[in-house]
C-alpha positions in Angstrom: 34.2 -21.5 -14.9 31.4 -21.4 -17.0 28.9 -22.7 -14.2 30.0 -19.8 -12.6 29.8 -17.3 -15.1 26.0 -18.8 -16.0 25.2 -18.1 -11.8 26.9 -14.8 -11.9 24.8 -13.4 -15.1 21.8 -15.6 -13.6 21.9 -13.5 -9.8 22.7 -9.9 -12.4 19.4 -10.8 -14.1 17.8 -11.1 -10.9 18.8 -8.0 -9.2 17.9 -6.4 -12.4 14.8 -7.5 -12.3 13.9 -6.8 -8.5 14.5 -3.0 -9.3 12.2 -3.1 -12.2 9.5 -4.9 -9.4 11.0 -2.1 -6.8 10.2 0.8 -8.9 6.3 -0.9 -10.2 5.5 -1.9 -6.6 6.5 1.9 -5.9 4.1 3.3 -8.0 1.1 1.2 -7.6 -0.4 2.5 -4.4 -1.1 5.2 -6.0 -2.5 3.6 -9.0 -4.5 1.0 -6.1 -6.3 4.2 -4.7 -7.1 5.6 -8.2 -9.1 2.4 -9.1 -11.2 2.3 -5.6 -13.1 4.7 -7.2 -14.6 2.0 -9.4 -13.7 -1.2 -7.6 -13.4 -2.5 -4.2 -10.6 -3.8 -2.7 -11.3 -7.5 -2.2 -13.0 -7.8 -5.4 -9.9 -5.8 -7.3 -7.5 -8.7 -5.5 -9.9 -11.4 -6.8 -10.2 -10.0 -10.1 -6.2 -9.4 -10.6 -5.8 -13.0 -9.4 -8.1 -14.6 -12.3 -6.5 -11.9 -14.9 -2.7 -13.5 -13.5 -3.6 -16.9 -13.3 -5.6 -16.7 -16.6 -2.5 -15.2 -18.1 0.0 -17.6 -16.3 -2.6 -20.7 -18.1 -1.9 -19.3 -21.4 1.9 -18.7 -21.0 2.4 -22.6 -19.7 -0.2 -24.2 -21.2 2.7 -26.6 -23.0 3.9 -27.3 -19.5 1.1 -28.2 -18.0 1.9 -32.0 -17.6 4.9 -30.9 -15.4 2.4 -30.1 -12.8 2.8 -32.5 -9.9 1.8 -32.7 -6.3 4.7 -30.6 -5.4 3.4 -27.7 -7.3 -0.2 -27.7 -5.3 1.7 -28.8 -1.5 3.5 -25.7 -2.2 1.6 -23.4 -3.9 -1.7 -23.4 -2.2 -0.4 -22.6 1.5 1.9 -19.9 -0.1 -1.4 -19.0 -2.4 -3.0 -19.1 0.9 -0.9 -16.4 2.8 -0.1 -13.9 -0.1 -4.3 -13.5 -0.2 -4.1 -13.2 3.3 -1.7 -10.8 3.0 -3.0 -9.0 0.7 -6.8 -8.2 1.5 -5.3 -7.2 4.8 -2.9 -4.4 2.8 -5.5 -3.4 0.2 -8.3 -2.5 2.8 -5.7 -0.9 5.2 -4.8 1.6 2.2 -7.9 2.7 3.0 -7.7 4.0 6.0 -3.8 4.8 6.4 -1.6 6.6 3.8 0.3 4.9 1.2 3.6 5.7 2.6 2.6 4.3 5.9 1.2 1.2 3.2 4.6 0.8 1.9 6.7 0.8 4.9 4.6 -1.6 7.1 5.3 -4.0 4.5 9.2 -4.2 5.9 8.0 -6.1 8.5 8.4 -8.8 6.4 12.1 -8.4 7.1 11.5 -9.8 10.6 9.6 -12.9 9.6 11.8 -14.4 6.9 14.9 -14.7 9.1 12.8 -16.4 12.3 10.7 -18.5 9.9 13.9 -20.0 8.2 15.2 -20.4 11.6 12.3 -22.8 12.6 11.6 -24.3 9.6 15.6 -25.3 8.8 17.6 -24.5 11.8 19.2 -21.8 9.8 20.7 -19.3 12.3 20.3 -15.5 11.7 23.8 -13.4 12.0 23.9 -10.8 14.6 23.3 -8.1 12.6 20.3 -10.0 10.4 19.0 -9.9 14.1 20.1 -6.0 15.0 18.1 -5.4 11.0 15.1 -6.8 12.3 14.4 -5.7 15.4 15.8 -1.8 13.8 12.7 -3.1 11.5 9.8 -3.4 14.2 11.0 0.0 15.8 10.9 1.6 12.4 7.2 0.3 12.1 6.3 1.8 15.6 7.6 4.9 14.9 5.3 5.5 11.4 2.2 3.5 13.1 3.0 6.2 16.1 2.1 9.1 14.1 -1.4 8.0 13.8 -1.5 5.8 16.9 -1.8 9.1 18.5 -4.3 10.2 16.4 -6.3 7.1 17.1 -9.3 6.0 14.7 -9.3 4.5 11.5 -5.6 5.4 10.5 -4.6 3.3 13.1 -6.6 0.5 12.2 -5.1 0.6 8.5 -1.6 0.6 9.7 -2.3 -2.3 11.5 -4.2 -4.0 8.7 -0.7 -3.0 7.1 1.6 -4.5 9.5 -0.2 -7.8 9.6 -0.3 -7.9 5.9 3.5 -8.0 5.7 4.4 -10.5 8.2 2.0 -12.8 5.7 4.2 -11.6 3.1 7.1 -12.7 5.1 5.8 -16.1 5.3 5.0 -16.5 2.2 8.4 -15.2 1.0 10.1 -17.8 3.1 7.9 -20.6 2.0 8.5 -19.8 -1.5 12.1 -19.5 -1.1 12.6 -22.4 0.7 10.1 -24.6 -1.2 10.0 -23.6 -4.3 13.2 -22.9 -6.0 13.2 -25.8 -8.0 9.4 -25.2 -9.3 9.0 -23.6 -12.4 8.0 -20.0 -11.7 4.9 -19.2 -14.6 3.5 -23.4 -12.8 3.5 -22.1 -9.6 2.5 -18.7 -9.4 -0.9 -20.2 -11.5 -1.7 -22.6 -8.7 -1.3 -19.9 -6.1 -3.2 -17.0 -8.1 -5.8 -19.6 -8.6 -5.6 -20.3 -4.8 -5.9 -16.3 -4.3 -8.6 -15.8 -6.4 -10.8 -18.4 -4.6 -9.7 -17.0 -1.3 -10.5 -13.1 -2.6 -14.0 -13.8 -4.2 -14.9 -16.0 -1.3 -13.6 -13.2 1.5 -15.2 -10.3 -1.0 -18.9 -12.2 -0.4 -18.1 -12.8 3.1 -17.1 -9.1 3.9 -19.8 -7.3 1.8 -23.2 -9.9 3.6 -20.9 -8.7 7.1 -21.4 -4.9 5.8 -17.5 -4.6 6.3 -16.8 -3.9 2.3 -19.8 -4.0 -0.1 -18.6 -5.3 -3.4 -17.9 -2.5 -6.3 -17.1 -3.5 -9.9 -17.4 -1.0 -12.8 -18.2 -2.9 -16.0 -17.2 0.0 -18.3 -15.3 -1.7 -20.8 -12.2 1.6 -20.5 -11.8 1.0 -17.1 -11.9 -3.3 -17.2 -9.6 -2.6 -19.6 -6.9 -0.4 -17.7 -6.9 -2.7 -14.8 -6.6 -5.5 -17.3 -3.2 -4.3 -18.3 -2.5 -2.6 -14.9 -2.7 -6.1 -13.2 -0.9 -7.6 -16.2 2.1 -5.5 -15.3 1.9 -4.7 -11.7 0.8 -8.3 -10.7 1.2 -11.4 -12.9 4.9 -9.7 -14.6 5.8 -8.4 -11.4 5.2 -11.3 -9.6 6.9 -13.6 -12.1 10.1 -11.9 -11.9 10.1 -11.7 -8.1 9.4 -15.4 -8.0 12.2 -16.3 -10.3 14.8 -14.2 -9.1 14.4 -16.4 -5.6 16.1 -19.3 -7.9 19.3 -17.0 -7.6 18.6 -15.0 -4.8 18.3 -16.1 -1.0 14.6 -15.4 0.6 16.4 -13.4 3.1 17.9 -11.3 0.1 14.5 -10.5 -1.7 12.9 -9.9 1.6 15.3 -7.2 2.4 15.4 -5.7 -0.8 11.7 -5.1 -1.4 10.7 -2.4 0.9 12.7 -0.4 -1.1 9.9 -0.1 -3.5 8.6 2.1 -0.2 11.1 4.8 -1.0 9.5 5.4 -4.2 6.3 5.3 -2.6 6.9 7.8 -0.5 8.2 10.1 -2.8 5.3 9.8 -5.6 2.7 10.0 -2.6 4.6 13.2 -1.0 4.3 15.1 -3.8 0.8 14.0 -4.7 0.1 15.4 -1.9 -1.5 12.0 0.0 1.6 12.2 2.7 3.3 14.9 4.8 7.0 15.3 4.8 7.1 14.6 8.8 10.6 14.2 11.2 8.5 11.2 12.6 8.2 9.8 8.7 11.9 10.2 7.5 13.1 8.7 11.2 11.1 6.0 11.1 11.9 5.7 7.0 16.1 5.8 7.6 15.7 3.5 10.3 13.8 0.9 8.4 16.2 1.1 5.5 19.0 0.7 7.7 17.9 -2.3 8.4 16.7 -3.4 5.1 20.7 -3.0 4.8 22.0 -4.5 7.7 20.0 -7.5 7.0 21.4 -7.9 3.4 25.0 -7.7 5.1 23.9 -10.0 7.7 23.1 -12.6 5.1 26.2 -12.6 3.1 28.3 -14.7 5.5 25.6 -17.5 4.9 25.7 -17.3 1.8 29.5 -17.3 1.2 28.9 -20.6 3.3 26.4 -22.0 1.0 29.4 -21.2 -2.0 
């Protein structure tokens, strides 16, 4: 009884957590833009990755000798695909809208499922299968709107949709490898990962003439996206990471791209986005299956119990 009582609180603290991360991960596009006035994309990844991993150092430092070769088979590939992931998102914000930013992102919702299905023979439910395919129609529909337009808005919202099916990988792989790793252990090795990855693809991109590096040494504005990154990054990404200890992948995956609700609102009446019928069609439908997903997912679960 008590087990059960420590899981139940364990999965409440979770879910409360994933709306704080929800309502953070809403805002921060917005935030994103505001600071490529002064930084570059790539090199803002790399830099949040040394402030998270720096930060993560300090937090575990008397943990340290629980590191193991677990921690770096793990947490490198997964550090791997989350850079991947996101240099693709953070350039496409520049060339698509936020909300379009946001949503793309639930294309993630389609990758976990099939990825746990060929890594661990774990079956998806019918209607985890009706969720995701609802999912890649949802994306066509808000990539449509500036398909038709052509150019560099399309170009973004398919920097966008590639960036979340690496998040989807990298949401399985952590949820199926890493539950028992201690979350602050981890997420170091893999920001560590990132930030080699980012300062590496930032030198690469700006010799190509593809980004040329920005970084405003002003100590204000180091400082604000000190504590930006501190909040939207390393904290967010903590929570997230150990809410997958209670929470299936599958779960987390599907709750997420809620944060792109928020998005949308805050960039609608910023004026960045256009209420459109093609936007809120192509919005219901993705959360639709966002939902039909997390229903799909119970049954397993109840299994697992």
């Amino acid at each position: 009884m008590n087990d059960r009582m420590i899981a139940v609180k364990g999965k409440l603290l979770a879910y409360g957590g994933l709306v704080f991360v929800i309502i953070v991960w809403g805002i921060a596009p917005m935030i994103t833009l505001y600071f490529y006035q002064y930084y570059s994309p790539t090199i803002r990844i790399a830099f949040a990755s040394l402030v998270g991993a720096t930060g993560l150092f300090i937090l575990s430092r008397k943990k340290l000798k629980r590191l193991n070769k677990t921690y770096f088979a793990v947490a490198i590939p997964t550090g791997f695909f989350l850079s991947v992931a996101n240099i693709l998102q953070k350039i496409g914000l520049q060339y698509t809208t936020p909300t379009h930013y946001a949503f793309l992102e639930n294309l993630s919702v389609l990758v976990v499922p099939l990825l746990l299905f060929l890594l661990f023979k774990k079956k998806p439910t019918l209607l985890t299968v009706l969720g995701a395919l609802l999912c890649l129609f949802s994306s066509y529909i808000i990539s449509s709107m500036t398909a038709s337009n052509g150019g560099a808005g399309l170009v973004g919202d398919i920097l966008c949709a590639l960036a979340g099916v690496f998040y989807g990988v990298n949401i399985a792989c952590t949820g199926a490898f890493a539950k028992k790793l201690e979350a602050p252990l981890y997420l170091m090795i893999q920001f560590f990962t990132e930030m080699v990855i980012s300062f590496t693809s930032a030198v690469v991109l700006h010799k190509m003439g593809i980004e040329k590096i920005m970084f405003d040494f002003r100590w204000q504005l180091v400082l604000a996206n000190t504590v930006v990154v501190l909040i939207t990054y390393t904290l967010c990404w903590l929570i997230r990471t150990n809410a997958m200890k209670h929470i299936d992948a599958t779960v987390v995956a599907v709750v997420m791209p809620f944060s792109a609700v928020i998005t949308a609102i805050v960039s609608i009446i910023a004026g960045s986005d256009s209420l459109t019928a093609d936007l809120v069609i192509g919005a219901v439908l993705g959360l639709i299956a966002v939902i039909l997903s997390g229903l799909g997912d119970r049954p397993a679960q109840k299994k697992q119990q």
